[in-house]
Backbone as CSV, one residue per row, in Angstrom:
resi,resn,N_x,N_y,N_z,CA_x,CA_y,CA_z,C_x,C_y,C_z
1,UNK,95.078,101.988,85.609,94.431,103.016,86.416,93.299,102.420,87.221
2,UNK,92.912,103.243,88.204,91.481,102.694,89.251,90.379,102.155,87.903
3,UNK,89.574,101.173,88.150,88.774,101.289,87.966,87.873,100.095,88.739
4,UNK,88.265,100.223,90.233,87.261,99.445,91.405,87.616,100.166,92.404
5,UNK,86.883,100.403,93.182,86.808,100.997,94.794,85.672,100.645,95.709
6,UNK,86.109,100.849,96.680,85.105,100.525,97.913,84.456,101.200,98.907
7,UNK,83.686,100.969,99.138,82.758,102.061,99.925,81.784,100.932,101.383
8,UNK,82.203,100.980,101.993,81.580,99.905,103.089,80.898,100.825,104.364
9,UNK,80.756,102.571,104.318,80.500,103.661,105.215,79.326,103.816,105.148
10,UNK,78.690,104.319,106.197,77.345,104.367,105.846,76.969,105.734,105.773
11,UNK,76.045,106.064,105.035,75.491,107.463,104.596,75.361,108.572,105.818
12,UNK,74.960,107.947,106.846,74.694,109.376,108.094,75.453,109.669,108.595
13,UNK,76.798,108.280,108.714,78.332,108.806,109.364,79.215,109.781,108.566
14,UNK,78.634,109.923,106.862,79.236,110.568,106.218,78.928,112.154,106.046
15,UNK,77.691,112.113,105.814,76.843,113.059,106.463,77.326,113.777,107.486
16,UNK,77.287,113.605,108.685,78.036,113.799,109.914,79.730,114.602,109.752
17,UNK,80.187,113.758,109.407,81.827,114.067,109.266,81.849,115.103,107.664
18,UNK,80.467,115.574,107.143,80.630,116.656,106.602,80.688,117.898,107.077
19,UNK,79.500,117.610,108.241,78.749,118.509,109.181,80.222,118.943,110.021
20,UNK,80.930,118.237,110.367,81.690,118.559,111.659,82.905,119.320,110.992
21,UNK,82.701,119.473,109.550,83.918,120.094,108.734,83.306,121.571,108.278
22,UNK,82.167,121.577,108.875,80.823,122.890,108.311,81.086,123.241,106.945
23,UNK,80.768,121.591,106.110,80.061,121.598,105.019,78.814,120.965,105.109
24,UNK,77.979,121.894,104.580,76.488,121.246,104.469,75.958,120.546,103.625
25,UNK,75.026,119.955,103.264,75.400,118.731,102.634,73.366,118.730,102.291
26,UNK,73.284,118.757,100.843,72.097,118.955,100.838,71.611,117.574,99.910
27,UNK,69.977,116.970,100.414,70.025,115.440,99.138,68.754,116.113,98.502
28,UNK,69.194,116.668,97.133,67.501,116.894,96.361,67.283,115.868,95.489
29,UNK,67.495,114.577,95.834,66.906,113.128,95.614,66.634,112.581,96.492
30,UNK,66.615,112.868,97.827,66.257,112.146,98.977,67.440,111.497,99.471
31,UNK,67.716,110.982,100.321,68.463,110.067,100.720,69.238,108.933,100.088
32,UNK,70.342,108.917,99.408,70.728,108.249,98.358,70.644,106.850,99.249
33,UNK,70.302,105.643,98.369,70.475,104.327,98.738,72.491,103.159,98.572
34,UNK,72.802,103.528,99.805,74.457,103.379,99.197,74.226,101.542,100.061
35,UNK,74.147,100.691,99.808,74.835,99.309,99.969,76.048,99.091,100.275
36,UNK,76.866,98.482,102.007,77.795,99.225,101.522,78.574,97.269,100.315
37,UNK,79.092,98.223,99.884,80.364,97.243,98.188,81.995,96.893,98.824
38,UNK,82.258,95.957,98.567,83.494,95.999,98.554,84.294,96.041,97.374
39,UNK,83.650,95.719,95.987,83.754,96.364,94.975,82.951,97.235,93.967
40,UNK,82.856,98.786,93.648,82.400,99.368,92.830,83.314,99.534,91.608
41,UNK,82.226,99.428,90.537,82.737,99.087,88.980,82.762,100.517,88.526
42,UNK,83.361,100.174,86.924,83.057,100.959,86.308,81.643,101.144,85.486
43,UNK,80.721,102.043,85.445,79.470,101.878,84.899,77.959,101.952,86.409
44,UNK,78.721,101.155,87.512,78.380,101.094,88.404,77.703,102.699,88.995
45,UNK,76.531,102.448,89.537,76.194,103.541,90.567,77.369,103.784,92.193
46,UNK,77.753,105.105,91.958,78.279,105.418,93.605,78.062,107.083,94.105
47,UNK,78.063,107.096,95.033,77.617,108.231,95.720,78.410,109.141,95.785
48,UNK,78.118,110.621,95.191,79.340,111.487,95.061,78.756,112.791,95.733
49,UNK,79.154,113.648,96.361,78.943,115.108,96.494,79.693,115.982,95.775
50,UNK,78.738,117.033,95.123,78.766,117.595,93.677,78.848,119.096,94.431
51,UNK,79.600,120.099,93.418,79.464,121.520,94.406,78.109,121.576,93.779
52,UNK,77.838,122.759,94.739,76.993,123.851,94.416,77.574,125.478,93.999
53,UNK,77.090,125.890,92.812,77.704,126.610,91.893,77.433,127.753,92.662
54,UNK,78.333,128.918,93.458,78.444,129.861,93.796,77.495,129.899,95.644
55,UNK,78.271,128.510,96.074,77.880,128.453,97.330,78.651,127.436,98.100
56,UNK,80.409,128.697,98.288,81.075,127.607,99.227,80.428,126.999,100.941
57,UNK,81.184,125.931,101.023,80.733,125.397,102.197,79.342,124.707,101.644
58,UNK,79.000,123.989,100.817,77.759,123.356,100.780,78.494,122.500,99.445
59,UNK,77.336,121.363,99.406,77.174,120.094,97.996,75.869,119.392,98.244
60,UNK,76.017,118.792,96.941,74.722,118.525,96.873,74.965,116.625,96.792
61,UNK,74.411,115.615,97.822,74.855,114.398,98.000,73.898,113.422,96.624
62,UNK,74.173,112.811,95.624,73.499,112.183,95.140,74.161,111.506,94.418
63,UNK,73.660,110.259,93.684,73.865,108.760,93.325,73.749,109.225,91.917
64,UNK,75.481,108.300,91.113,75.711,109.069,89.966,76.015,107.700,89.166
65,UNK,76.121,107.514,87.901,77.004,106.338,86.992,78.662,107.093,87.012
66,UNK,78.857,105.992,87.261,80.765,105.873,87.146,81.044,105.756,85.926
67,UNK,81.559,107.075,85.351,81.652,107.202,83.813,80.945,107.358,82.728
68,UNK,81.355,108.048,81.790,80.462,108.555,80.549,80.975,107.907,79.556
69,UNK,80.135,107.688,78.365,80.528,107.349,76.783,81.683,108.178,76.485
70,UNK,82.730,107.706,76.048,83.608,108.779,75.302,83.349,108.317,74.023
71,UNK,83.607,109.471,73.096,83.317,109.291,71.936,83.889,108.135,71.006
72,UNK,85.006,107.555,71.053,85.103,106.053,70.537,84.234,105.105,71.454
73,UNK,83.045,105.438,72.354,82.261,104.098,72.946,82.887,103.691,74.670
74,UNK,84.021,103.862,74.402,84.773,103.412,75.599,84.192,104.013,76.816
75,UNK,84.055,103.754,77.591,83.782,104.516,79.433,85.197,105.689,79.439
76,UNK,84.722,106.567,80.135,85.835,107.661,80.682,85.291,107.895,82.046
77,UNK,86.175,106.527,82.726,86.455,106.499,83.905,87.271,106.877,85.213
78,UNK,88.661,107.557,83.857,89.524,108.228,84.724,89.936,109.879,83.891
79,UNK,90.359,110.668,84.728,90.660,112.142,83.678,91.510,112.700,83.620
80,UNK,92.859,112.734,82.822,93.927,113.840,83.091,93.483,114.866,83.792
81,UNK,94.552,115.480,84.545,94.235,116.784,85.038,95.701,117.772,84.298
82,UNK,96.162,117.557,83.880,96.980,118.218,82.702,96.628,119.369,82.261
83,UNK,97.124,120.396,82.414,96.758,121.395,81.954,95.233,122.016,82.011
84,UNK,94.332,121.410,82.968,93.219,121.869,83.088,92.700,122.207,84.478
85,UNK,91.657,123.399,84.742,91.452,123.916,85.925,89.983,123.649,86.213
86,UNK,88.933,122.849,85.856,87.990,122.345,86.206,87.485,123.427,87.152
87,UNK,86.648,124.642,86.518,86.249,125.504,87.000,84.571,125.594,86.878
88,UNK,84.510,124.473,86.854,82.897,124.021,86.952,83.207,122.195,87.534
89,UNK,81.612,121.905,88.245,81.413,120.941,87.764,82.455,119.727,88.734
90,UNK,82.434,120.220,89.883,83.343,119.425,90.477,82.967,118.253,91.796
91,UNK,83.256,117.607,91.837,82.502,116.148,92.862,83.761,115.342,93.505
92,UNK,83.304,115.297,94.587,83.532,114.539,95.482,83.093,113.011,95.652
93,UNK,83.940,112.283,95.068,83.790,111.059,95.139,83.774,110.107,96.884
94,UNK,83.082,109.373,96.765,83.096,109.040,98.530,83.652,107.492,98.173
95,UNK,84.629,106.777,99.259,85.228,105.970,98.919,86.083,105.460,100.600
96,UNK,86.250,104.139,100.885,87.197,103.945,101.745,88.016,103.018,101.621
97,UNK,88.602,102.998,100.016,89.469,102.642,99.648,89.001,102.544,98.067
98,UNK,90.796,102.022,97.527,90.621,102.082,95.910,91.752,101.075,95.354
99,UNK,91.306,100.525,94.561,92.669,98.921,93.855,93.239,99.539,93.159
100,UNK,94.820,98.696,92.989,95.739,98.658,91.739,95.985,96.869,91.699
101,UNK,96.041,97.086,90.609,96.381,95.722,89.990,97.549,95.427,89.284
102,UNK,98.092,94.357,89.279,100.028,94.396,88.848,100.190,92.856,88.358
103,UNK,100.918,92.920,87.689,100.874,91.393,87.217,101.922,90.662,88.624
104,UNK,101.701,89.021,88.563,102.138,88.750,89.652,103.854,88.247,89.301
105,UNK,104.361,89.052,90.393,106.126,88.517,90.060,106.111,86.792,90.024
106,UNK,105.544,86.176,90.041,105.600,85.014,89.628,104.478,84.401,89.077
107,UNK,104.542,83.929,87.748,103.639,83.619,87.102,102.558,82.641,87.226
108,UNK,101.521,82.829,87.622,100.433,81.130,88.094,99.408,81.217,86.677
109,UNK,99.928,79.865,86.021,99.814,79.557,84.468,98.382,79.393,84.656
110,UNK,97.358,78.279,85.905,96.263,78.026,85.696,95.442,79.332,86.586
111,UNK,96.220,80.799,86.673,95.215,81.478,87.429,95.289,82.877,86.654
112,UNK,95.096,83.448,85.776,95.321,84.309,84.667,94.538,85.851,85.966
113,UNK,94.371,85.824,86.926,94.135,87.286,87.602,94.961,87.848,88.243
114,UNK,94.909,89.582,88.036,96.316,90.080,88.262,96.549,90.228,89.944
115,UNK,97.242,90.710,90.837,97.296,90.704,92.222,96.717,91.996,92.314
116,UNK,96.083,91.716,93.682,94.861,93.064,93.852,95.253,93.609,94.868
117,UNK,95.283,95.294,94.627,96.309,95.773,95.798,95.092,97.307,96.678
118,UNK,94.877,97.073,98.396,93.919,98.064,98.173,94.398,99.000,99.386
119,UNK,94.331,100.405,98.483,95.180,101.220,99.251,93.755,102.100,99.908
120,UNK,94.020,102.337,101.042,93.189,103.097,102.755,93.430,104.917,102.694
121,UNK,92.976,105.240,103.288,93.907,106.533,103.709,93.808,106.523,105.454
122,UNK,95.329,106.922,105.460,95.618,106.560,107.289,94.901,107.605,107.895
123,UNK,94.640,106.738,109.133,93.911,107.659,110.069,92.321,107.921,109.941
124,UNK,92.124,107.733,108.306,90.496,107.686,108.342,89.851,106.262,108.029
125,UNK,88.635,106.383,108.464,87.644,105.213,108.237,87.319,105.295,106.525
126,UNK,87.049,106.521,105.843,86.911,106.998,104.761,87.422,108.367,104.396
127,UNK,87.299,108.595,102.877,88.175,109.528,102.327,87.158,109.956,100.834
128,UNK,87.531,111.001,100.323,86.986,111.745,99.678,88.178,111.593,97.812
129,UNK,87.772,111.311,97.012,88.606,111.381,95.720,87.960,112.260,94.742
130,UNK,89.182,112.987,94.434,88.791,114.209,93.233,88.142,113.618,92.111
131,UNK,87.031,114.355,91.843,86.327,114.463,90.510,85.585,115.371,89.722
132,UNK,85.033,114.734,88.289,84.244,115.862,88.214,83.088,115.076,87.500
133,UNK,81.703,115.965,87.038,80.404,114.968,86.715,80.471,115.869,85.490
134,UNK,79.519,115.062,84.823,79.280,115.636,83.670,77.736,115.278,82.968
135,UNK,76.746,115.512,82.065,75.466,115.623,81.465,76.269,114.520,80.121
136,UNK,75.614,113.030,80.223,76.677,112.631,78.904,75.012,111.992,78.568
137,UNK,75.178,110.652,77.581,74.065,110.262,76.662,73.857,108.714,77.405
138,UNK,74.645,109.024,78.456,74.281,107.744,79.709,73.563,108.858,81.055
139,UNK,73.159,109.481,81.005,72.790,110.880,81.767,73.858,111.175,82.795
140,UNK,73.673,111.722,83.765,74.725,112.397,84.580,75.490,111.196,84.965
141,UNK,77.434,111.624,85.061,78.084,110.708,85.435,79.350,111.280,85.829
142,UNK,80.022,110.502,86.218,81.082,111.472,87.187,82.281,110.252,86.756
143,UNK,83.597,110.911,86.782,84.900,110.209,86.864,85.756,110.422,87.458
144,UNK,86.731,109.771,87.997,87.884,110.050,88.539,89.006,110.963,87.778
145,UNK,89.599,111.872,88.686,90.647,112.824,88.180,92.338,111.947,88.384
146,UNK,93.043,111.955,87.517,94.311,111.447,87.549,95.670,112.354,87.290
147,UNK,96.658,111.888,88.114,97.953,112.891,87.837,98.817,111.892,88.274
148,UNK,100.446,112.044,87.842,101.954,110.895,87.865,101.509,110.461,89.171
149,UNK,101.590,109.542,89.725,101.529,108.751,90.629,102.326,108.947,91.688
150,UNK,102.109,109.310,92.896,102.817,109.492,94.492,103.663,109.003,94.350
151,UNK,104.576,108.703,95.713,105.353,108.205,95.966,104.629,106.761,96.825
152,UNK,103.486,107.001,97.154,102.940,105.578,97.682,101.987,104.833,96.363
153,UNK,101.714,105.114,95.493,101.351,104.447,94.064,102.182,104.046,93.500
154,UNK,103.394,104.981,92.810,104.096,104.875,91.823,104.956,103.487,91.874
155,UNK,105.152,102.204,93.235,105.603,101.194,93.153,104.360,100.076,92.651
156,UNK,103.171,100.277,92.470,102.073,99.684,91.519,101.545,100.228,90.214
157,UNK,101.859,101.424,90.230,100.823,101.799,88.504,102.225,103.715,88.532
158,UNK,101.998,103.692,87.172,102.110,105.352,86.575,102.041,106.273,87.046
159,UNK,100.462,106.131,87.257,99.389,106.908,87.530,98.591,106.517,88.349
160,UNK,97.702,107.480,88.922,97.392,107.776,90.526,96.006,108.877,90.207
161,UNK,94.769,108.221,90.892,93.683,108.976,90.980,94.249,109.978,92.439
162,UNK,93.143,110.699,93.119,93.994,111.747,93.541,92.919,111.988,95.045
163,UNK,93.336,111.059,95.814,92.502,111.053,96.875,92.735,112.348,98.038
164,UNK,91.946,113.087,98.679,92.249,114.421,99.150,91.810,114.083,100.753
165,UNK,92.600,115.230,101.333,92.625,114.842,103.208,91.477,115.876,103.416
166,UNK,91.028,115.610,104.502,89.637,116.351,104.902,89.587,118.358,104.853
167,UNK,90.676,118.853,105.077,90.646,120.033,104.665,90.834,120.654,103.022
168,UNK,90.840,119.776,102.470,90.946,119.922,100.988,89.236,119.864,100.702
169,UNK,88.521,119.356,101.073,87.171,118.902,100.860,86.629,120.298,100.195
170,UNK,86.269,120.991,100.956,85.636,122.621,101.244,86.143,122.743,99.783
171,UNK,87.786,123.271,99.521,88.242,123.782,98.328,88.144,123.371,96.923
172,UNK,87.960,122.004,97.332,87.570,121.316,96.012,85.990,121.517,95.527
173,UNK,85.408,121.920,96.556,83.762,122.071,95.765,83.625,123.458,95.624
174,UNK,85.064,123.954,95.656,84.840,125.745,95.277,84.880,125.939,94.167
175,UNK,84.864,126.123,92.867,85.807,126.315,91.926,86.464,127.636,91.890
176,UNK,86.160,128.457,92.584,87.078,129.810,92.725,88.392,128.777,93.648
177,UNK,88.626,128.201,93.635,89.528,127.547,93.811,90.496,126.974,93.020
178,UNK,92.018,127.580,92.403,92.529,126.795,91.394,92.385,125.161,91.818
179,UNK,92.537,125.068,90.643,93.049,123.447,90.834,94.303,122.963,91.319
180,UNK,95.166,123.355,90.702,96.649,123.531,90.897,96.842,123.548,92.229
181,UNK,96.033,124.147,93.451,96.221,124.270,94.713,95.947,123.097,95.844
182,UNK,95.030,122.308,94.813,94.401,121.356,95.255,94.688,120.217,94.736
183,UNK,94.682,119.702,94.128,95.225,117.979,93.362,97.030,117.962,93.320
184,UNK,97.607,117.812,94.116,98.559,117.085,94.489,98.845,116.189,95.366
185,UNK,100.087,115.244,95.803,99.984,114.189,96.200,100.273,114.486,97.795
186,UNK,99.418,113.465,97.845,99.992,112.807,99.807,101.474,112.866,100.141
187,UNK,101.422,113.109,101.470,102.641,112.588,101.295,103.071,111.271,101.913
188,UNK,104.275,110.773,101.389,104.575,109.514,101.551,104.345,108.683,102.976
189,UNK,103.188,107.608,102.892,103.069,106.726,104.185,101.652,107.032,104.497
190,UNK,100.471,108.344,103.297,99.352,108.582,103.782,98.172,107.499,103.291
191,UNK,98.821,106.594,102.237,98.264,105.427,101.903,98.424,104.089,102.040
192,UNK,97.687,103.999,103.186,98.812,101.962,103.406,98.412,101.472,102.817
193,UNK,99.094,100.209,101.999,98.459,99.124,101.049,98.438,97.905,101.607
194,UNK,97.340,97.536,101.109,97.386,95.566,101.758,97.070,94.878,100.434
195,UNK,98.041,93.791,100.150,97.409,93.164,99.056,96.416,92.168,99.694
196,UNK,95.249,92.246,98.808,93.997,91.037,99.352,93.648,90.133,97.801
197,UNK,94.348,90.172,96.783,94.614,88.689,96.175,95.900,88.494,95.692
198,UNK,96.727,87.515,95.248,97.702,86.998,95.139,98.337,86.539,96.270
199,UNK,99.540,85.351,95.715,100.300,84.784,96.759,101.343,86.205,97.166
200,UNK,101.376,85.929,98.836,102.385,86.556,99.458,104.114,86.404,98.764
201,UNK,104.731,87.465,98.823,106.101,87.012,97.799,106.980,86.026,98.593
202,UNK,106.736,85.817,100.050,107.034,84.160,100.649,106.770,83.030,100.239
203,UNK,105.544,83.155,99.645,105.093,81.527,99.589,105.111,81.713,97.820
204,UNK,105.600,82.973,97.313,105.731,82.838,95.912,107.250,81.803,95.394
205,UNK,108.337,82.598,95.977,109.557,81.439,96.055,109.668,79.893,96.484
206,UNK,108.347,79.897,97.469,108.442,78.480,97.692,107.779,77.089,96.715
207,UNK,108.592,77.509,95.996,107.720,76.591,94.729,107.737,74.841,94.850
């Protein structure tokens, strides 16, 4: 499952392209400090917009930890959405892109890292991924939401965090909004992938 993404956008263009969707976009921390990353971790600080509870068309922009303690210790970095309607408590992850990792069809004995695969969403500079935050004993933290994997994932991983197109935005920070209406997949060709480590499968045969 995800657990690196990238964020290289800068805060006022995002800002902006909230504005032009007439969502308002409020910072009661000030101006979050976003660097832009070409990789964000798990544990890592990233910038999410969070609803505001009984005020569609608005969120609130602020700088969160990527993941909470789950109770065996582990990070809960990613979240079924299985049977659940996340009727609180919902965030907007900001992101302009996100990895899968795959072992490499040909094995390189002295290089033990898996091939790194990083999927865009077409047509935008950046994109928005379902989530939700939560009050944990690492203080507020937010994770990615997961469901079976697209038809543009499912040839790298299972499973598939659940990246949403700009009119989904609004509905997702509603929660009078099922869920069910909202977290399903792209459709096929809305995620291009580029691999940016491993050998090309050309120069993999050429041994």
């Amino acid at each position: 499952m995800c657990n690196d993404y990238t964020l290289k956008v800068d805060i006022a263009s995002i800002v902006e392209d909230f504005e032009d969707l007439e969502i308002k976009i409020k910072m009661p921390e000030g101006k979050p400090n976003v660097p832009a990353r070409d990789d964000i971790r798990v544990t890592d600080m990233g910038p999410i917009v969070r609803s505001v509870e009984c005020e569609r068309g608005m969120g609130e922009l602020v700088n969160r930890r990527w993941s909470w303690p789950g109770n065996n210790g582990k990070p809960v970095y990613n979240f079924r959405t299985e049977g659940r309607e996340f009727r609180s408590h919902r965030a907007l992850i900001l992101a302009d892109g996100f990895y899968e990792f795959t072992d490499p069809p040909v094995p390189r004995p002295k290089d033990k890292r898996l091939d790194k695969w990083l999927f865009a969403m077409k047509d935008h500079d950046w994109f928005c991924i379902a989530g939700i935050w939560r009050e944990s004993a690492a203080g507020e933290a937010f994770t990615m939401l997961t469901m079976d994997a697209g038809p543009d994932v499912a040839p790298y991983h299972h499973r598939q965090i659940i990246p949403l197109t700009r009119d989904q935005w609004a509905d997702w920070l509603d929660p009078t909004v099922p869920a069910r209406d909202v977290l399903r997949w792209l459709p096929q060709g809305s995620l291009p992938v580029t691999q940016v480590y491993g050998s090309p499968p050309a120069q993999q045969v050429l041994l």
